[in-house]
C-alpha positions as CSV (number, residue, x, y, z in Angstrom):
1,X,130.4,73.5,49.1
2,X,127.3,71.6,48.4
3,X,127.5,68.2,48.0
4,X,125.9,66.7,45.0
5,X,125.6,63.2,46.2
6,X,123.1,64.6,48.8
7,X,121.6,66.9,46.4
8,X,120.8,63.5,43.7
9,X,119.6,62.3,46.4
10,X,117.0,65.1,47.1
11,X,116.2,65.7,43.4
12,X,115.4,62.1,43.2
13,X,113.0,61.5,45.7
14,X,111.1,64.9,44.6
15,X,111.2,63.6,40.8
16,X,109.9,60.1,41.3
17,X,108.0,61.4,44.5
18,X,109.1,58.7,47.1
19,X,112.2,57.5,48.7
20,X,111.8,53.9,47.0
21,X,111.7,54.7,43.5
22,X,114.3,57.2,44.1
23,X,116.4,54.9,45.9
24,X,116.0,52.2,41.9
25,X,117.2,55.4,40.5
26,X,119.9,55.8,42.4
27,X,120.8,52.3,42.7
28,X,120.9,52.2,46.8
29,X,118.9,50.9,49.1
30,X,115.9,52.9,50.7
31,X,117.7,53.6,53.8
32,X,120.6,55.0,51.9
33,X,118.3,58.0,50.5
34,X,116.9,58.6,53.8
35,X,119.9,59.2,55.6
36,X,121.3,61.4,53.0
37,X,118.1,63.1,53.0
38,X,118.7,63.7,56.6
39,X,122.3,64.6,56.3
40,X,121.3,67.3,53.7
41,X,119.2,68.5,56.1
42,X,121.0,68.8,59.0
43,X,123.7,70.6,56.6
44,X,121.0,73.2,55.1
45,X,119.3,73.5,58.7
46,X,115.8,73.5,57.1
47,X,113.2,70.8,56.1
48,X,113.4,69.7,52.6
49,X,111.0,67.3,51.8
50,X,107.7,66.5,53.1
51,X,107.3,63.2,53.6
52,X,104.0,61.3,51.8
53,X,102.7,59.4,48.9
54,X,103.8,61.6,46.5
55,X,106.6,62.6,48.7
56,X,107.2,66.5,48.2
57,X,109.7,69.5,48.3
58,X,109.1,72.3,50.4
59,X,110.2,75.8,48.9
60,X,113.8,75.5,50.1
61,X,114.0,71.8,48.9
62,X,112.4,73.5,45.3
63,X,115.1,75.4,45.1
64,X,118.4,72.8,45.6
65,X,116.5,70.7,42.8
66,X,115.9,73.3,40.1
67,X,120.2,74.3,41.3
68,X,120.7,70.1,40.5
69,X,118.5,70.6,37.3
70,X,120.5,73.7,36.2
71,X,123.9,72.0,36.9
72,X,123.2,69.1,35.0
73,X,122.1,71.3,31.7
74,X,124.8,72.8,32.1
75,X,127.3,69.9,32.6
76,X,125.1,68.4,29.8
77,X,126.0,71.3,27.4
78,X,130.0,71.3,28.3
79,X,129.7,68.1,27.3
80,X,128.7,68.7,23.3
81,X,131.3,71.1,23.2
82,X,134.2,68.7,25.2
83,X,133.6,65.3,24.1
84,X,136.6,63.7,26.0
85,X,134.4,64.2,29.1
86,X,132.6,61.0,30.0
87,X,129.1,60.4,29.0
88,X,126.1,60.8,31.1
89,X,124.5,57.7,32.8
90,X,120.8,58.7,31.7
91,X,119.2,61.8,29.4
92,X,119.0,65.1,30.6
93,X,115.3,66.1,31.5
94,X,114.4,69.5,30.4
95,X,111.5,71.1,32.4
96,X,109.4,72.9,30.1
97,X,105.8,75.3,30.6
98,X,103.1,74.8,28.1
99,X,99.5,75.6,27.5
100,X,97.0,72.9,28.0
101,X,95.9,73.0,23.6
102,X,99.4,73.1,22.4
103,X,99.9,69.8,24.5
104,X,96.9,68.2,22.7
105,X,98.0,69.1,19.3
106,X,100.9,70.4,17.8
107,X,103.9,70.0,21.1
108,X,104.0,66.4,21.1
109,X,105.0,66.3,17.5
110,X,107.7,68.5,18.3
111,X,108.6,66.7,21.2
112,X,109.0,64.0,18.8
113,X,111.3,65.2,16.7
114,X,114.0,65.6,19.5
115,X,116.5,62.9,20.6
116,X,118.3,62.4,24.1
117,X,115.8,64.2,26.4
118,X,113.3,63.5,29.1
119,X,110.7,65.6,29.1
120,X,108.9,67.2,32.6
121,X,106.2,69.1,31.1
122,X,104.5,72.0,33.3
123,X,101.0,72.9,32.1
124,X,99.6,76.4,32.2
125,X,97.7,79.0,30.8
126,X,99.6,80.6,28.4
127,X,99.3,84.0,29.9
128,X,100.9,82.7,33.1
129,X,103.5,79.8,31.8
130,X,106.4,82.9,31.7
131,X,106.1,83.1,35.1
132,X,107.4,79.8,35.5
133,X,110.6,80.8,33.6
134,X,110.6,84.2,35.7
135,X,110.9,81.8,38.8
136,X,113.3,79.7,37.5
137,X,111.6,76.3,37.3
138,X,111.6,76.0,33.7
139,X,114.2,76.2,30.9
140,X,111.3,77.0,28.0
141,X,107.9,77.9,27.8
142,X,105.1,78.4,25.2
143,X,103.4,81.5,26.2
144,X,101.6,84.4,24.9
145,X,104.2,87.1,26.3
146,X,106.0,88.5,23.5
147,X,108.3,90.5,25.5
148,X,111.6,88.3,25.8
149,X,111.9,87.6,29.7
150,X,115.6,88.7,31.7
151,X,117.7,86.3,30.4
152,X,115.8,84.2,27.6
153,X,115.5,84.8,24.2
154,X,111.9,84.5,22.6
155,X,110.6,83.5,19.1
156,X,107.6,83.9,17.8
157,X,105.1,80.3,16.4
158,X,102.3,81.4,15.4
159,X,98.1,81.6,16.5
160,X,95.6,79.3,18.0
161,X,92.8,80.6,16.6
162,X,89.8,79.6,18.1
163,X,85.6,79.1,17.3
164,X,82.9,80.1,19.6
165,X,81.3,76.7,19.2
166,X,78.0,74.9,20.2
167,X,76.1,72.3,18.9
168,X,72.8,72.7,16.9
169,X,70.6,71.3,19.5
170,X,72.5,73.6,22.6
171,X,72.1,76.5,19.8
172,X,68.0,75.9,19.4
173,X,67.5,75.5,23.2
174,X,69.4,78.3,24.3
175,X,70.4,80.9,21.3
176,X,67.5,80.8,19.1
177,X,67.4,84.0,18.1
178,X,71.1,84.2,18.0
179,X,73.3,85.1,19.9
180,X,72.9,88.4,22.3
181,X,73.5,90.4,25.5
182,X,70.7,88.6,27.0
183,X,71.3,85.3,25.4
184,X,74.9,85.3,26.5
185,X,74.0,85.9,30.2
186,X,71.6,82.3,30.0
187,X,73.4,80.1,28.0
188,X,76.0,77.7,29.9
189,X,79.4,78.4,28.8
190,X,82.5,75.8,28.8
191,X,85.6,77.6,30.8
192,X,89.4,75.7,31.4
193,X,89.7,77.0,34.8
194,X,90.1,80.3,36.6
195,X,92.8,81.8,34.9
196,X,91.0,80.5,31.1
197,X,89.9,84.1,30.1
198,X,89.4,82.9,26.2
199,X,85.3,83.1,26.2
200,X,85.4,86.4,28.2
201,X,87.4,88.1,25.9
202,X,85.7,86.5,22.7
203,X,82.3,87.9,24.2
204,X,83.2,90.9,25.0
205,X,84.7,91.5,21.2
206,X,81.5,90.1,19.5
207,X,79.1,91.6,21.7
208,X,81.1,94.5,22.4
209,X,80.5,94.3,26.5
210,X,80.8,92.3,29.5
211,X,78.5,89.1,30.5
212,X,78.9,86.6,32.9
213,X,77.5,83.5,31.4
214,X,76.6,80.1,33.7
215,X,79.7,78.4,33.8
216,X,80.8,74.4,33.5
217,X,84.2,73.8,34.9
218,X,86.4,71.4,32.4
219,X,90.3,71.5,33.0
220,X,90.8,69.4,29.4
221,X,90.9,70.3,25.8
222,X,89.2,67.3,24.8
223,X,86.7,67.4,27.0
224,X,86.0,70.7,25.7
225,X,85.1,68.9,22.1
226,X,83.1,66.6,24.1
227,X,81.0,68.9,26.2
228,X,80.3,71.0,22.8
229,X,79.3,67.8,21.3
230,X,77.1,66.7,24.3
231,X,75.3,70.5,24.4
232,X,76.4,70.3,27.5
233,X,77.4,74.4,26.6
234,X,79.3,76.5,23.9
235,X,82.9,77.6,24.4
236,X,86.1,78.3,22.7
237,X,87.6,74.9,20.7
238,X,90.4,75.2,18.5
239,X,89.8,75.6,14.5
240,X,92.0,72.6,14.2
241,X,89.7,70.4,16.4
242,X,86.3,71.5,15.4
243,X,87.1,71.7,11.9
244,X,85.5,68.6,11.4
245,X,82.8,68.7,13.4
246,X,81.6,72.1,11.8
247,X,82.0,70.5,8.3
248,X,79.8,67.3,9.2
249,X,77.1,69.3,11.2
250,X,78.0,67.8,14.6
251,X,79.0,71.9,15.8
252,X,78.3,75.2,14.4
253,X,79.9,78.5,14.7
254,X,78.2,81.2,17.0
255,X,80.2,83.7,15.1
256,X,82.2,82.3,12.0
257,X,83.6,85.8,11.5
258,X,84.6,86.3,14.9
259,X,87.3,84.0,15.5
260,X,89.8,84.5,18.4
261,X,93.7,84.7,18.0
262,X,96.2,83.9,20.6
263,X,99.8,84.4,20.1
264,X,102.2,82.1,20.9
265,X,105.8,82.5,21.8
266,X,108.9,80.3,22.7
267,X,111.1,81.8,25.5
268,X,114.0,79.5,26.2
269,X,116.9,80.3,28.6
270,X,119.9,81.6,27.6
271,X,122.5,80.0,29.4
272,X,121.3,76.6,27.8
273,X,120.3,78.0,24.5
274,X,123.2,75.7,22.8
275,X,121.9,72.6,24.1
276,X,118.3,73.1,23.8
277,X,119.4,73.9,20.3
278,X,117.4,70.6,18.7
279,X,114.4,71.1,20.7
280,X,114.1,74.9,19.4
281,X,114.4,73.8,15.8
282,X,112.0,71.0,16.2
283,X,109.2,73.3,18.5
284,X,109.7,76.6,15.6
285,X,109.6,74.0,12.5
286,X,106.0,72.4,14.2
287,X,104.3,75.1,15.0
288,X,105.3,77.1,12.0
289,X,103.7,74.4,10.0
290,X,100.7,73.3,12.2
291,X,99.6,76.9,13.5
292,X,98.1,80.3,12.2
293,X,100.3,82.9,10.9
294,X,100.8,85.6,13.4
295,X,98.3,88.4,13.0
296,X,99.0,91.4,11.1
């Protein structure tokens, strides 16, 4: 039988990332958390926490805090439907995968439409968030997988649809004859990181083959605007954040008639679909109102 004192313990230290804060959370002294830490352990026969500033799991460790995490969802959940049971001591904090642009502009207004959670957001490319539920370490995730994963159910948002965008002066330098096979292999393009496949695929769809532009490395949406803005290079920005920009001159369009579509899906687990009831409603209603219709 595990023993959930120890296991608090453990999920503590990993959340907060060191045995102080964990130890304010717990409302015990430093030395307390250590030695159950230790005890835990000794019980599972494996190391479960590396010790450091931020303090970390190892993969066993991982896997006694997402079973803590589960438990309490669950325990949370009884809870709604047996009210004599007595009330938690904090809100339950749902671990959830999203993409890096439905973080900077529609999620937060769903997340704010919710009451009673905590929020431990896990940011990915939408073409790889599922895997986070497929492992277990999420209850939800945006994503662009349509198929519903073993055990969740999935509903559809809506589209991101993104411009190819540069500004004038980037566009004079570096496209001025438009934009081409050969123009595309010169002119420095803006890329996420090494799973952002966005500019590939819009380049291969307007020019009808591969190219492997320069790239510029920027893990951030808004730096993305930024960059565009600077001339530091062109690259995919969302309609709803170049708008604007396009509209006052600031950006143009490479290919106004070529924009790019990306699907987006919730995929919530099952076993806590009635508790993460709210947070569907709020995260459908959001981006049902703030994204693209789904294409045809």
């Amino acid at each position: 039988m595990l023993d959930y004192a120890l296991l608090s313990a453990l999920a503590a230290v990993v959340r907060t990332g060191s045995f102080e804060r964990a130890a304010e959370q717990l409302h015990v002294t430093p030395s307390a958390v250590s030695q159950r830490i230790k005890l835990l352990e000794e019980r599972i026969g494996a190391v479960l926490v590396v010790r450091g500033q931020p303090c970390l799991a190892t993969e066993a460790g991982q896997r006694l805090c997402q079973h803590v995490e589960q438990v309490a969802l669950l325990e949370s959940s009884l809870r709604q439907n047996l009210p004599g049971l007595q009330p938690e001591a904090r809100p339950v904090t749902l671990r959830i995968a999203v993409n890096a642009d439905s973080l900077a502009t529609w999620f937060i207004p769903a997340m704010a439409e919710t009451e009673g959670f905590l929020f431990d957001l896990v940011v990915d490319d939408q073409d790889h968030s599922a895997e986070w539920l497929q492992r277990g370490e999420v209850v939800a995730a945006v994503t662009s997988h349509r198929k519903p994963i073993q055990g969740c159910n999935c509903y559809p948002l809506g589209s991101l649809r993104y411009l190819a965008t540069a500004s004038p002066a980037f566009v004079e330098r570096w496209l001025p004859d438009g934009l081409d096979e050969q123009s595309a292999a010169h002119a420095p393009c803006l890329v996420f990181n090494r799973k952002d496949q966005l500019q590939a695929l819009w380049l291969r769809k307007a020019l009808g083959t591969d190219v492997g532009p320069p790239v510029h490395w920027l893990p951030s949406s808004q730096a993305f605007v930024d960059a565009a803005l600077a001339g530091l290079g062109w690259g995919m920005n969302l309609e709803m954040t170049v708008q604007e920009h396009i509209r006052e001159g600031r950006l143009v369009a490479l290919k106004p008639s070529e924009p790019l579509e990306v699907p987006l899906y919730w995929q919530q687990s099952r076993i806590v679909g009635p508790l993460l009831a709210d947070v569907t409603r709020a995260v459908l209603s959001t981006a049902r109102a703030m994204l693209s219709p789904m294409p045809a």
